[in-house]
C-alpha positions in Angstrom: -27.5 -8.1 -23.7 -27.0 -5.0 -25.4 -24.7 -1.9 -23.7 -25.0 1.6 -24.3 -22.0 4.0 -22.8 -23.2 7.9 -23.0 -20.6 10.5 -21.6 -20.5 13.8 -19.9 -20.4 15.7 -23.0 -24.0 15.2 -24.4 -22.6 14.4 -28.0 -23.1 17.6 -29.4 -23.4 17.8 -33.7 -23.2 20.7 -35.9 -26.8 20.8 -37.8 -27.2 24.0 -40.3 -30.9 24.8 -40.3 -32.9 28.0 -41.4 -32.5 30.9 -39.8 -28.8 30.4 -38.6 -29.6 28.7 -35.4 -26.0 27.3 -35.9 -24.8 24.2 -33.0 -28.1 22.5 -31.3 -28.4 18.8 -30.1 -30.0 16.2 -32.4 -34.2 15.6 -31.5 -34.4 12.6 -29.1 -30.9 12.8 -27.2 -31.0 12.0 -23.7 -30.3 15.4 -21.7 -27.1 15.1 -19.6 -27.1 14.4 -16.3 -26.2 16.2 -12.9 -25.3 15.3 -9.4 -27.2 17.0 -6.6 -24.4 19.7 -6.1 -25.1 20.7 -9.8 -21.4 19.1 -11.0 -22.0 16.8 -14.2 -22.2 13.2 -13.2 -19.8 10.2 -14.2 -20.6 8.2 -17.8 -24.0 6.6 -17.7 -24.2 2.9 -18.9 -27.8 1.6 -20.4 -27.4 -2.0 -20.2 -30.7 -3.8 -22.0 -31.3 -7.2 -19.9 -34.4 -8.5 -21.6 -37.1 -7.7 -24.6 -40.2 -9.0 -25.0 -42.7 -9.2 -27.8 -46.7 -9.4 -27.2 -49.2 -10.2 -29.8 -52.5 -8.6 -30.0 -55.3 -10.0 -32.8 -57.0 -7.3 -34.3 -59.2 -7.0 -37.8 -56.7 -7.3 -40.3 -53.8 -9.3 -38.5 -51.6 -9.0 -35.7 -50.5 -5.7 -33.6 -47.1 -6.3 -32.3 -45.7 -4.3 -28.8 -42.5 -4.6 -27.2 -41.2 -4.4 -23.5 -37.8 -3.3 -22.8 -36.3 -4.4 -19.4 -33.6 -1.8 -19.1 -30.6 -1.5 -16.0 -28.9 2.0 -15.5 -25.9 2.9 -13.5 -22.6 5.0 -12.9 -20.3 2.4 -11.7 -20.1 4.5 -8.6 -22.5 3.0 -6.8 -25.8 4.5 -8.2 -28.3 1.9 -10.2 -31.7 1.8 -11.6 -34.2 -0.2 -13.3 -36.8 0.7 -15.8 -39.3 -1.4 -18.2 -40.1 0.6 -21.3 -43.5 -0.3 -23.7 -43.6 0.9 -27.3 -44.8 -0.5 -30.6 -40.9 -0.6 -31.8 -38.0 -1.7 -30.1 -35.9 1.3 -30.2 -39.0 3.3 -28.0 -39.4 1.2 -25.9 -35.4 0.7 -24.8 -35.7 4.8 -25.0 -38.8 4.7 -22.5 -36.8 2.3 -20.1 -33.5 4.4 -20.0 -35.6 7.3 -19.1 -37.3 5.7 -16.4 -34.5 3.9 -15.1 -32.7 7.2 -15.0 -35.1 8.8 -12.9 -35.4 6.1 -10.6 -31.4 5.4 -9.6 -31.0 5.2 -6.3 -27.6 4.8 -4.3 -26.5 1.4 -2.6 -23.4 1.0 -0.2 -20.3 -0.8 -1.4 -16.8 -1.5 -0.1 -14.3 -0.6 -2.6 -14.5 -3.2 -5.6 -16.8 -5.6 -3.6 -19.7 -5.9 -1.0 -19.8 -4.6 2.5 -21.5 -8.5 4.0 -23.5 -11.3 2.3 -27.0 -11.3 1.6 -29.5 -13.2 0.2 -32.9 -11.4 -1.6 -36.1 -12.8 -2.3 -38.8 -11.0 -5.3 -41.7 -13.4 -6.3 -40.3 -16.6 -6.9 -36.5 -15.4 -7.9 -33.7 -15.4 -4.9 -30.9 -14.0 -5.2 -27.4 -14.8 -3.0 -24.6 -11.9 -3.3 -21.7 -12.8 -1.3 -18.2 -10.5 -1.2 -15.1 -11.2 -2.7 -11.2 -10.9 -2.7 -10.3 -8.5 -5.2 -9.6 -9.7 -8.7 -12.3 -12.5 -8.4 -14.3 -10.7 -10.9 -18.2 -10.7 -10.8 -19.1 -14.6 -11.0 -22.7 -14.3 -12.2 -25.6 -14.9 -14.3 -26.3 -12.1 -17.1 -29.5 -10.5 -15.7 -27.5 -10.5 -12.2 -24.4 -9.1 -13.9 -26.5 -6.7 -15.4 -27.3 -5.0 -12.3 -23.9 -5.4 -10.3 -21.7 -4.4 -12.9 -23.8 -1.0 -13.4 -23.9 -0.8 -10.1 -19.7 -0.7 -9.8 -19.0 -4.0 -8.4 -16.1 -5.6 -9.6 -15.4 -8.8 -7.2 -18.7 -11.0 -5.7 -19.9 -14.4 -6.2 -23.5 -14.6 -6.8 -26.2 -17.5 -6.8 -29.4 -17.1 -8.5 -32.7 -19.6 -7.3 -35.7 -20.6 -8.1 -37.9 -18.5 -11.1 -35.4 -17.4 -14.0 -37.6 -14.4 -15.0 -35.9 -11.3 -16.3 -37.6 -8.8 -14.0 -37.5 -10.3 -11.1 -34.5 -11.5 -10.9 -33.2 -8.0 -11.5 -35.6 -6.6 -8.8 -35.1 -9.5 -6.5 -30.4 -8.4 -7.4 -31.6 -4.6 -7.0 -33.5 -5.4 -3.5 -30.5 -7.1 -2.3 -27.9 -4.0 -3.3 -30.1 -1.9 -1.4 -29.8 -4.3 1.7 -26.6 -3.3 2.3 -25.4 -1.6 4.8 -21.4 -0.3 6.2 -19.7 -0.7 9.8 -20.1 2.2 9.7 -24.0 3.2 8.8 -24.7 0.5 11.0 -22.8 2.0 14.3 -24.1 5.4 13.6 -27.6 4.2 13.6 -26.5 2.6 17.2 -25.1 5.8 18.6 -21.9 4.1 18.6 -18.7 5.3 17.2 -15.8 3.0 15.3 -12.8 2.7 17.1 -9.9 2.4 15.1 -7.2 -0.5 16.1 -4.8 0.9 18.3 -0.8 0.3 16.8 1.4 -2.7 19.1 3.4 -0.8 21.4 6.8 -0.9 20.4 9.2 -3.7 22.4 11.7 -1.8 24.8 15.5 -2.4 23.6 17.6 -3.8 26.2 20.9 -2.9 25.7 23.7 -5.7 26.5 27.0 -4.5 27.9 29.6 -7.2 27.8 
């Protein structure tokens, strides 16, 4: 499993050109990336789960084409999954970054862990995410770690089932994340409201004279 880490800053290079455009960003970096208030967003990590080569026979030999399974995140709770095709490798991680990128969406966590257990079915993978105590670390597989640790979870224990294919495993790990749901999201929805634990009244001194 390969990582890429890209930061805030774009990566900018000097390049010297004709016509003195002077400081411009090399052809084929990814732009950077924005939240929705327009503030740059937290490091992005690319995390490449799985590659695959297909063989087509044509006159003259064999035509090659690769699929890049590719898992984005933040670490602050934004994820997404993209599956790039090109006739070299490098394209077709680049195609999956970009789609990944556009297709993050936001799951709910609780601090370092999970808000509840759950248990995710996609095709023939199923996928069992359960919350831990903090400094646990994430006990998993690498295409479920893929997707949790890009997602920012730090302490779970995870169980993966039945078919060991790449994708769906990660879609069957992303459809759980999404599952998710807070106290709280789940009282609002109910109209209720969380009540906060009251503090234990204080015992009353009795003084004792002799």
């Amino acid at each position: 499993m390969a990582e890429i880490t890209k930061t805030e800053g774009g990566g900018e290079h000097q390049h010297r050109g004709f016509g003195g455009r002077g400081r411009r960003k090399p052809p084929g970096e990814a732009p950077q990336e924005f939240n929705a208030d327009g503030t740059p967003s937290p490091e992005v990590v690319e995390k490449v789960v799985f590659i695959n080569r297909s063989a087509k026979v044509v006159k003259g030999g064999r035509r090659f084409n690769f699929s890049a399974l590719v898992v984005v995140g933040d670490k602050r709770g934004r994820v997404g999954l993209g599956l790039g095709k090109a006739g070299e490798v490098a394209d077709a991680i680049r195609k999956g970054g970009d789609l990944a990128r556009s297709a993050m969406v936001s799951v709910s966590l609780k601090d370092t862990t999970i808000p509840h257990e759950v248990f995710s079915r996609y095709g023939g993978a199923k996928v069992l995410l359960r919350p831990a105590s903090p400094g646990t670390g994430v006990i998993a597989g690498p295409k479920v770690r893929a997707v949790l640790e890009s997602a920012g979870v730090k302490d779970v224990l995870s169980k993966s089932m039945g078919s060991q294919n790449a994708a769906n495993v990660v879609k069957a790990t992303l459809k759980a994340l999404l599952s998710l749901r807070l106290r709280e999201e789940i009282y609002r929805s109910r109209g209720m409201t969380v009540k906060k634990p009251e503090a234990p009244a204080a015992a009353p001194v009795v003084s004792v004279t002799a």
